[in-house]
C-alpha positions as CSV (number, residue, x, y, z in Angstrom):
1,X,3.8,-4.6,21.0
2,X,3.9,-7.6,19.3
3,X,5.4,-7.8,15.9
4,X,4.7,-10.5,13.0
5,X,7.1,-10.9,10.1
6,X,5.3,-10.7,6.3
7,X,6.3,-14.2,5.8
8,X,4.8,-15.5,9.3
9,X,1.6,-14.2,7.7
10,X,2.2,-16.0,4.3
11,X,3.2,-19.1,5.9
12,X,1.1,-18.9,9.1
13,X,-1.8,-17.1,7.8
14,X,-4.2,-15.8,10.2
15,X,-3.3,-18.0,12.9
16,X,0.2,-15.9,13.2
17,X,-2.3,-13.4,13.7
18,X,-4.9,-14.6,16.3
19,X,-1.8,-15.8,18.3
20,X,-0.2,-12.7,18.2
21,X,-3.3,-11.1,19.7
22,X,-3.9,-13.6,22.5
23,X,-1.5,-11.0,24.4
24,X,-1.6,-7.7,22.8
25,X,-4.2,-4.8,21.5
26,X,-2.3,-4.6,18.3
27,X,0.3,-6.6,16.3
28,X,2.7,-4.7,14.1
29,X,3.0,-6.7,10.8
30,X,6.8,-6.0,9.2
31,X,7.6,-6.5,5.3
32,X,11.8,-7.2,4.7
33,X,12.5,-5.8,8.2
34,X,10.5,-2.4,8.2
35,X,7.2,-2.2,10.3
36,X,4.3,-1.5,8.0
37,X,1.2,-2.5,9.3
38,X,-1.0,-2.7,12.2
39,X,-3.8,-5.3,12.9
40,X,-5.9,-5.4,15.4
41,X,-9.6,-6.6,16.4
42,X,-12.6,-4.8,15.1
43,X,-13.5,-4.0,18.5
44,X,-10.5,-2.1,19.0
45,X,-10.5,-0.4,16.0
46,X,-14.0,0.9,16.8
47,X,-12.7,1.9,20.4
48,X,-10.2,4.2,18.5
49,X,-12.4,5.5,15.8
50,X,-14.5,6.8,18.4
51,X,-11.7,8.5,20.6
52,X,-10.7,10.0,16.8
53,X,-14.4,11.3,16.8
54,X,-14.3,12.6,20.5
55,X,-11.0,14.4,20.4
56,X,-12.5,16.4,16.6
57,X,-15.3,17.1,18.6
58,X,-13.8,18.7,22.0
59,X,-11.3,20.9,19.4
60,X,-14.6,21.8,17.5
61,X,-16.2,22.9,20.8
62,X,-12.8,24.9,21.8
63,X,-12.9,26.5,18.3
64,X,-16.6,27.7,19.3
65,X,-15.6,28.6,22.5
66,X,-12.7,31.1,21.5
67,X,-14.9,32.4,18.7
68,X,-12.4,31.0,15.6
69,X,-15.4,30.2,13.7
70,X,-16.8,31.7,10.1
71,X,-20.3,32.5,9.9
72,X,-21.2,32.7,6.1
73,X,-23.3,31.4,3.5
74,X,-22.3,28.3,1.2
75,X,-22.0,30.5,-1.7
76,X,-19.3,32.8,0.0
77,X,-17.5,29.4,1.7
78,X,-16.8,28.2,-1.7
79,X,-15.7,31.7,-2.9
80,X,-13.2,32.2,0.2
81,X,-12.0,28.1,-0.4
82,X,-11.2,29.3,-4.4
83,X,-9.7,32.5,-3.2
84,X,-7.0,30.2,-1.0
């Protein structure tokens, strides 16, 4: 992965980014030697968002599955969440 320094970005601006993803998904941005950020194009963001959204829905659909599920009205779901 390709990595950009904080001061490549202050001097560069977002040419030291576009560059940076010409050949790679994601560019790790680094502040006084530690990685700290990611950037990346919106496209691929999206792209990830939506595997986020599919993986939440396959463990939902396990949880169904195997029956680890609360049936309950939304009075007694806020009493059991102020009971924990």
């Amino acid at each position: 992965m390709n990595h950009i320094s904080a001061n490549d970005l202050k001097t560069k601006g977002i040419s030291a980014i576009e560059l940076a993803l010409s050949d790679a998904a994601e560019v790790i941005v680094s502040v006084r030697g530690k990685d700290r950020f990611v950037v990346m194009e919106v496209a691929q963001y999206e792209y990830l968002r939506g595997c986020e959204l599919d993986a939440a829905l396959a463990e939902t659909r396990a949880d169904l599955a195997a029956g680890r599920v609360v049936q309950e009205s939304p009075q007694a779901h806020l009493e059991r969440l102020d009971a924990m």
